[in-house]
N, CA and C atoms as a LAMMPS dump frame, in Angstrom:
ITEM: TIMESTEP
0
ITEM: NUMBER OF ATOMS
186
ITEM: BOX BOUNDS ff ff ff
-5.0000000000000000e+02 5.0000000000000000e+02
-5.0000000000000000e+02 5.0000000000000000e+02
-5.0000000000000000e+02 5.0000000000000000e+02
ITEM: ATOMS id mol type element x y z
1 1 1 N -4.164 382.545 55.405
2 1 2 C -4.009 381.106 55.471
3 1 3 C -4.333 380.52 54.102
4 2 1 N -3.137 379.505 53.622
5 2 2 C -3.672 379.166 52.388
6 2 3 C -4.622 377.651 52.087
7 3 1 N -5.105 377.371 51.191
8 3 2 C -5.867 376.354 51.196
9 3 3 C -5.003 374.98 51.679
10 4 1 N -3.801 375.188 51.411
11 4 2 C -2.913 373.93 51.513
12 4 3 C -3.013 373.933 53.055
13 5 1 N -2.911 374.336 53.657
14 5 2 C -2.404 374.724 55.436
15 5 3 C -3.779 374.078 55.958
16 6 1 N -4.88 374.518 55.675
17 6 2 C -6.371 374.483 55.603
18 6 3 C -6.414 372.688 55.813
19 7 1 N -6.285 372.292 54.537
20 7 2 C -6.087 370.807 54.436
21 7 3 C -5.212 369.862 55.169
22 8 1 N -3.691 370.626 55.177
23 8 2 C -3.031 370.132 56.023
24 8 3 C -3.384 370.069 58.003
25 9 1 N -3.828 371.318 58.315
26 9 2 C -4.445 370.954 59.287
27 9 3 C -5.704 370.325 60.035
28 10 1 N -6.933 370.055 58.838
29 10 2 C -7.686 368.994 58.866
30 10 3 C -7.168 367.77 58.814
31 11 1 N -6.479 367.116 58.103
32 11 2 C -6.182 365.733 58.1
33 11 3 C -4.984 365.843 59.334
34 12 1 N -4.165 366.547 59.714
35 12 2 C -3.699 366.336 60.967
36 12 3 C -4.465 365.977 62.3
37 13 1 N -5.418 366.641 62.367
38 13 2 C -6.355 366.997 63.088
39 13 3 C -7.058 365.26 63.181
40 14 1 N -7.976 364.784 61.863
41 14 2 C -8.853 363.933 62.128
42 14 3 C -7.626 362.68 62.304
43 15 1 N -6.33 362.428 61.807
44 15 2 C -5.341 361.386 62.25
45 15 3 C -5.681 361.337 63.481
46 16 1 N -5.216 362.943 64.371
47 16 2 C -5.244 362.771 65.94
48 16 3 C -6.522 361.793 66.256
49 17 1 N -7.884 362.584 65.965
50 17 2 C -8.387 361.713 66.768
51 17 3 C -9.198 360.768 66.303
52 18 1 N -8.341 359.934 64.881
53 18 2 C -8.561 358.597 64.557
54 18 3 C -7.883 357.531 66.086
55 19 1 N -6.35 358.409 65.725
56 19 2 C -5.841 357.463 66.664
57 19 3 C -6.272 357.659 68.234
58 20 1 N -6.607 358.55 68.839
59 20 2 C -7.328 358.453 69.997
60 20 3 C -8.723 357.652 70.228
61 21 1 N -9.552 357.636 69.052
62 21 2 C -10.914 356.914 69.354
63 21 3 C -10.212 355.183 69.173
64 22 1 N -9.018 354.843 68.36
65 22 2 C -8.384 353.495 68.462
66 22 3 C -8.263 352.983 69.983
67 23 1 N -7.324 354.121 70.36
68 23 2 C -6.902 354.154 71.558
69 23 3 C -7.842 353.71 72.901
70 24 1 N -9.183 354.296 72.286
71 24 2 C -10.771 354.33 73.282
72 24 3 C -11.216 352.746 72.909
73 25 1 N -11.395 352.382 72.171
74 25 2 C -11.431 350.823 72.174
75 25 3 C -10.577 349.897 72.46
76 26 1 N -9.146 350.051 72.485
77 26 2 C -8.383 348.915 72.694
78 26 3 C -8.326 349.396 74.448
79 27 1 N -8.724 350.436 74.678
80 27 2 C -8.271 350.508 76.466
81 27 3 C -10.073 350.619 76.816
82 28 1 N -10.085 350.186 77.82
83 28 2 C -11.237 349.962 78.898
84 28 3 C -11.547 350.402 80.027
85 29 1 N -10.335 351.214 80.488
86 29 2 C -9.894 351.762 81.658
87 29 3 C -11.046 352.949 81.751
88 30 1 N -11.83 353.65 82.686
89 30 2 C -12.425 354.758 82.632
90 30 3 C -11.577 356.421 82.607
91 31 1 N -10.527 356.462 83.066
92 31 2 C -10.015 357.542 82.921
93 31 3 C -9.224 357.417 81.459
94 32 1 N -9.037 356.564 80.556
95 32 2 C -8.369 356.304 79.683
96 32 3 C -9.524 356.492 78.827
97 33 1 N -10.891 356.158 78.73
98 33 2 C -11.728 356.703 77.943
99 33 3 C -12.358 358.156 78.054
100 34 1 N -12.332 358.774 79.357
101 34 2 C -12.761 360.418 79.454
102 34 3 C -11.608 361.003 78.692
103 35 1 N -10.567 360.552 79.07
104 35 2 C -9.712 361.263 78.411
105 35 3 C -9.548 361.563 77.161
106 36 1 N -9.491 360.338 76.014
107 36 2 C -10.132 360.286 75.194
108 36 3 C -10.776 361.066 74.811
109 37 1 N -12.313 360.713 74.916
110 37 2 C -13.565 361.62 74.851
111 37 3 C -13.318 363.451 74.884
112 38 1 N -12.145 363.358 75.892
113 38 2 C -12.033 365.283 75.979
114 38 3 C -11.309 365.736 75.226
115 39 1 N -10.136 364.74 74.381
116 39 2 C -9.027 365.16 73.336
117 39 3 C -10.067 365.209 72.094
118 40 1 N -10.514 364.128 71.901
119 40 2 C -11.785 364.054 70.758
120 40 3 C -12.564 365.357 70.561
121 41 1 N -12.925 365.831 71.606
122 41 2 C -13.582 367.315 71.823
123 41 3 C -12.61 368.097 70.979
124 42 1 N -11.57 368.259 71.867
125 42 2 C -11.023 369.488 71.677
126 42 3 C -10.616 369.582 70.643
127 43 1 N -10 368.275 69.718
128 43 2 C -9.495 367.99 68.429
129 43 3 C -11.034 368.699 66.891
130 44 1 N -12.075 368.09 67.338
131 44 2 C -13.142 368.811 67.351
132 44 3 C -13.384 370.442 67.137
133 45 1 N -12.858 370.718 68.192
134 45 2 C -13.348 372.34 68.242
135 45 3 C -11.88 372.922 67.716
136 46 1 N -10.464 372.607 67.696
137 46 2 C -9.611 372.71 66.816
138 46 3 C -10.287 373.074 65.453
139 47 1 N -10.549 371.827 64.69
140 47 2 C -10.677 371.732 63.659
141 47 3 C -11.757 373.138 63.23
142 48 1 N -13.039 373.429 63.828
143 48 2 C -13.759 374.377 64.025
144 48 3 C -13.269 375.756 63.7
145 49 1 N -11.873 375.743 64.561
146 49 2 C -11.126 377.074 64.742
147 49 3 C -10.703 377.497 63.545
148 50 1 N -9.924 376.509 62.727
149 50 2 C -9.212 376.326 62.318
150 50 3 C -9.948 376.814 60.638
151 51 1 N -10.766 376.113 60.279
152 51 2 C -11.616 376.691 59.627
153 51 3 C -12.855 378.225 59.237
154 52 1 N -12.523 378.324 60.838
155 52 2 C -13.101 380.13 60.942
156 52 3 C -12.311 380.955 60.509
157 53 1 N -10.858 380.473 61.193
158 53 2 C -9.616 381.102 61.004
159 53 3 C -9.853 381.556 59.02
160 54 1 N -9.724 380.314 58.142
161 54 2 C -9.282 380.42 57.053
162 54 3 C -10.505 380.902 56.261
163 55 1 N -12.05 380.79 56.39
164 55 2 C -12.93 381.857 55.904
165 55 3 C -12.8 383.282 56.518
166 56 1 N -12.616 383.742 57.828
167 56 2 C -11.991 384.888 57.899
168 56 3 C -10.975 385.581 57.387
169 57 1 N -9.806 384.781 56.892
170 57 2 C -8.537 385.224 56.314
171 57 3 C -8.691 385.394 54.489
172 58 1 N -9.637 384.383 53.927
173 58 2 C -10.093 384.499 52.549
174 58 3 C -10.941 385.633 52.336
175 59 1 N -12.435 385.945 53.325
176 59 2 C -12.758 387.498 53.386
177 59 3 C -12.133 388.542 53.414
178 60 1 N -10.608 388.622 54.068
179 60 2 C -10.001 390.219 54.158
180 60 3 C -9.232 389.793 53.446
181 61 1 N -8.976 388.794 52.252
182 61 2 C -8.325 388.572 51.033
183 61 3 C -6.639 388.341 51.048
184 62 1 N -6.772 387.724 52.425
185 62 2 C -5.469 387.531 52.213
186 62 3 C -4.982 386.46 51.43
């Protein structure tokens, strides 16, 4: 994985859940905010992955 991909999928990533936490304030609804809250997560632990992924892939030198 190269550094560009790296970057590119962080800022994909925090867009998503810029625009979902938008989304969590302009709506009020309770299932419209869990929901929210669980994309936020997962967008979260994405990003996590995503970054293990590319220090693992820089160690076996790819």
């Amino acid at each position: 994985m190269k550094k560009s991909e790296l970057i590119f999928e962080i800022i994909t990533s925090v867009i998503v859940a810029l625009i979902f936490i938008v989304a969590f304030v302009l709506n009020r609804s309770a299932i419209g905010s869990i929901g929210t809250i669980i994309i936020v997560l997962l967008d979260g632990i994405n990003i996590i992955r995503v970054i293990l992924k590319y220090r693992s892939s820089k160690k076996s030198g790819q």
